[in-house]
C-alpha positions in Angstrom: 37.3 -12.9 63.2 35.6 -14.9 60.0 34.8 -13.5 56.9 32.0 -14.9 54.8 32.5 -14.3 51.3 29.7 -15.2 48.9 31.4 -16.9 46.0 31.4 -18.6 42.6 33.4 -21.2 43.4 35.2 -23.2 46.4 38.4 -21.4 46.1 40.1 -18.3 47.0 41.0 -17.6 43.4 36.9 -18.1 42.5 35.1 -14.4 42.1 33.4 -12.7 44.3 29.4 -13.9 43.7 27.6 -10.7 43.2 24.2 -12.6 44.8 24.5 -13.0 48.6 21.5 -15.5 49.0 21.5 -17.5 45.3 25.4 -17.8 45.3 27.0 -21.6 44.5 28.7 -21.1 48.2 30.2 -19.3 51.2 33.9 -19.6 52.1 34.8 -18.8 56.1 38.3 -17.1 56.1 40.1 -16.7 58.7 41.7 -13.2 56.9 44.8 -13.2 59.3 45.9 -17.0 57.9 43.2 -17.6 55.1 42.0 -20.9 56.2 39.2 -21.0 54.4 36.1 -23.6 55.5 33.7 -24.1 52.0 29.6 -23.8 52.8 27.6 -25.2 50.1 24.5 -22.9 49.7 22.4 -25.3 49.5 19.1 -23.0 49.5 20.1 -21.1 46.6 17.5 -23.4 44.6 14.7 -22.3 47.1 11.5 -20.5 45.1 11.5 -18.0 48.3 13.6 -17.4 51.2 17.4 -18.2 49.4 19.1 -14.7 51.1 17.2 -15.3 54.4 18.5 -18.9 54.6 22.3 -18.1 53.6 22.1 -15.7 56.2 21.0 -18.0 59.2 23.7 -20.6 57.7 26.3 -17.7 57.7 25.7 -16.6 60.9 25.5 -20.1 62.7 28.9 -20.3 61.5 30.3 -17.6 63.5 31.1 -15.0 60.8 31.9 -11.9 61.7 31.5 -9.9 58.8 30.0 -10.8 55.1 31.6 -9.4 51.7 29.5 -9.7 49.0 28.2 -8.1 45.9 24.6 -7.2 47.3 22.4 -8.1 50.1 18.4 -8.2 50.1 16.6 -6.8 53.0 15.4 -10.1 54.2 19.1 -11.7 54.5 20.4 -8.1 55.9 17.7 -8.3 58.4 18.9 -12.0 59.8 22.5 -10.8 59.5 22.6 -7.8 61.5 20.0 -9.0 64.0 23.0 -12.3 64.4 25.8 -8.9 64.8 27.3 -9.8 61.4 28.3 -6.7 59.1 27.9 -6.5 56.0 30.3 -5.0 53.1 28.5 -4.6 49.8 29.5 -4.0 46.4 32.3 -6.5 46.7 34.0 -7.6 43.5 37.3 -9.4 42.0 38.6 -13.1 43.6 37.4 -13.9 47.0 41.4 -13.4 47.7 41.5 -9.4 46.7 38.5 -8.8 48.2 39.4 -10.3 51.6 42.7 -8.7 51.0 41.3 -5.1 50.4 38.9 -6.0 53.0 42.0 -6.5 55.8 44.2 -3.7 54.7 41.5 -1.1 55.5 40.3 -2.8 58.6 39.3 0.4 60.2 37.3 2.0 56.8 35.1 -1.5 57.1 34.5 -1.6 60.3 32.7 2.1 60.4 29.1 3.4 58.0 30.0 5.9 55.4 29.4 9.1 56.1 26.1 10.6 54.9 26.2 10.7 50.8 29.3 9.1 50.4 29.8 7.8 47.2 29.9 4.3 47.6 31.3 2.7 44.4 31.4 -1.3 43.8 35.0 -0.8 43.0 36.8 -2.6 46.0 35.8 -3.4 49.7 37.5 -1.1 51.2 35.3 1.7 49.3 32.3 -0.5 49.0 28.9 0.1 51.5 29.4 -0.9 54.8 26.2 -1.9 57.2 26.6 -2.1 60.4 24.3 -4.6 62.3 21.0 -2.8 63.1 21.5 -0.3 60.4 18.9 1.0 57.1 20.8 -0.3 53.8 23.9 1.6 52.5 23.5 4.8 50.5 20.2 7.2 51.5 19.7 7.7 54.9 16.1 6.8 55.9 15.5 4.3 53.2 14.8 6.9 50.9 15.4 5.1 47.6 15.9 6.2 44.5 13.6 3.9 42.5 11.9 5.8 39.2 8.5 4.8 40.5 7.6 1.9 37.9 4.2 0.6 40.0 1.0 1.0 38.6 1.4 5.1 38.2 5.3 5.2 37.0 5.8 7.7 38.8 2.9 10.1 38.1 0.9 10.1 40.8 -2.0 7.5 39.0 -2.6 5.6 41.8 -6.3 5.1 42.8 -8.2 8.2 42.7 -5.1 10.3 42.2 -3.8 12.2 39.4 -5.1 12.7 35.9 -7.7 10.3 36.3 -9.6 11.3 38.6 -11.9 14.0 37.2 -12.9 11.8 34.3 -16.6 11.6 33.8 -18.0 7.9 35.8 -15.4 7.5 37.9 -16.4 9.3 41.0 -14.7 12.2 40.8 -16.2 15.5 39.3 -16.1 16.4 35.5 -13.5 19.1 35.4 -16.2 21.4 34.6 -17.8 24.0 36.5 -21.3 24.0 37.3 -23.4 26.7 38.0 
């Protein structure tokens, strides 16, 4: 088994990077000895594509599993399609979290139940996503974003909501004819 830890620096006693894709580097533990092997993240400079890219170089590395603080859609597409779980909300050095992360081997290596709480506290507690899995938290995708497009929330899209029945804008004038 490696672990690929997304951190702040080369070493074990470096924090956990919260940014999976625009972290300064990976280090590949090996969480039985903690050999660790540094990856530069070189992409994290990239305008577009920085988690998708970690994610390839992760995976062609052989990890097993990543721990991190979050993961983007894009990287947690190329990582579970490569068979690599992911374990979100990862904080602390990379050495507690690895260390959480093997005490509780059999809590990371299973999805929360359904509305778990899933608290950025340690690994073991943190959101686990197996490959080929939605992301962590509401089943379905089913986020809980407060709707800030061009509505907020309302309902103002195109031709839709309190809009709509003004005068010149297609719609009728809110008064009754006849």
């Amino acid at each position: 088994m490696k672990i690929a830890v997304s951190a702040a620096g080369p070493s074990l006693e470096d924090v956990v990077d919260p940014r999976f894709g625009r972290c300064a580097c990976f280090l590949i533990i090996n969480p039985d000895t903690l050999d660790v092997e540094v990856l530069d993240n070189s992409g994290r400079q990239l305008s577009g594509g920085a988690g998708v890219d970690a994610a390839q170089r992760v995976a062609d590395r052989g990890a097993t599993h990543v721990l991190t603080g979050t993961c983007g859609p894009n990287a947690q597409k190329v990582l579970s399609a490569a068979g690599v779980r992911i374990v979100d909300g990862c904080s602390g050095t990379v050495r507690e979290a690895v260390l959480n992360f093997r005490a509780a081997p059999v809590a990371s290596a299973q999805q929360p139940p359904v509305g778990a709480s899933t608290g950025p506290e340690a690994p073991s507690s943190a959101a686990v996503r197996a490959p080929g899995t939605g992301r962590s938290g509401n089943p379905a995708g089913l986020g809980s974003g407060r709707g800030m497009g061009r509505g907020g929330g309302r309902g103002m899209g195109r031709g839709c909501g309190m809009g709509a029945g003004r005068r010149g804008q297609g719609g009728n004038s809110g008064r009754r004819s006849g």
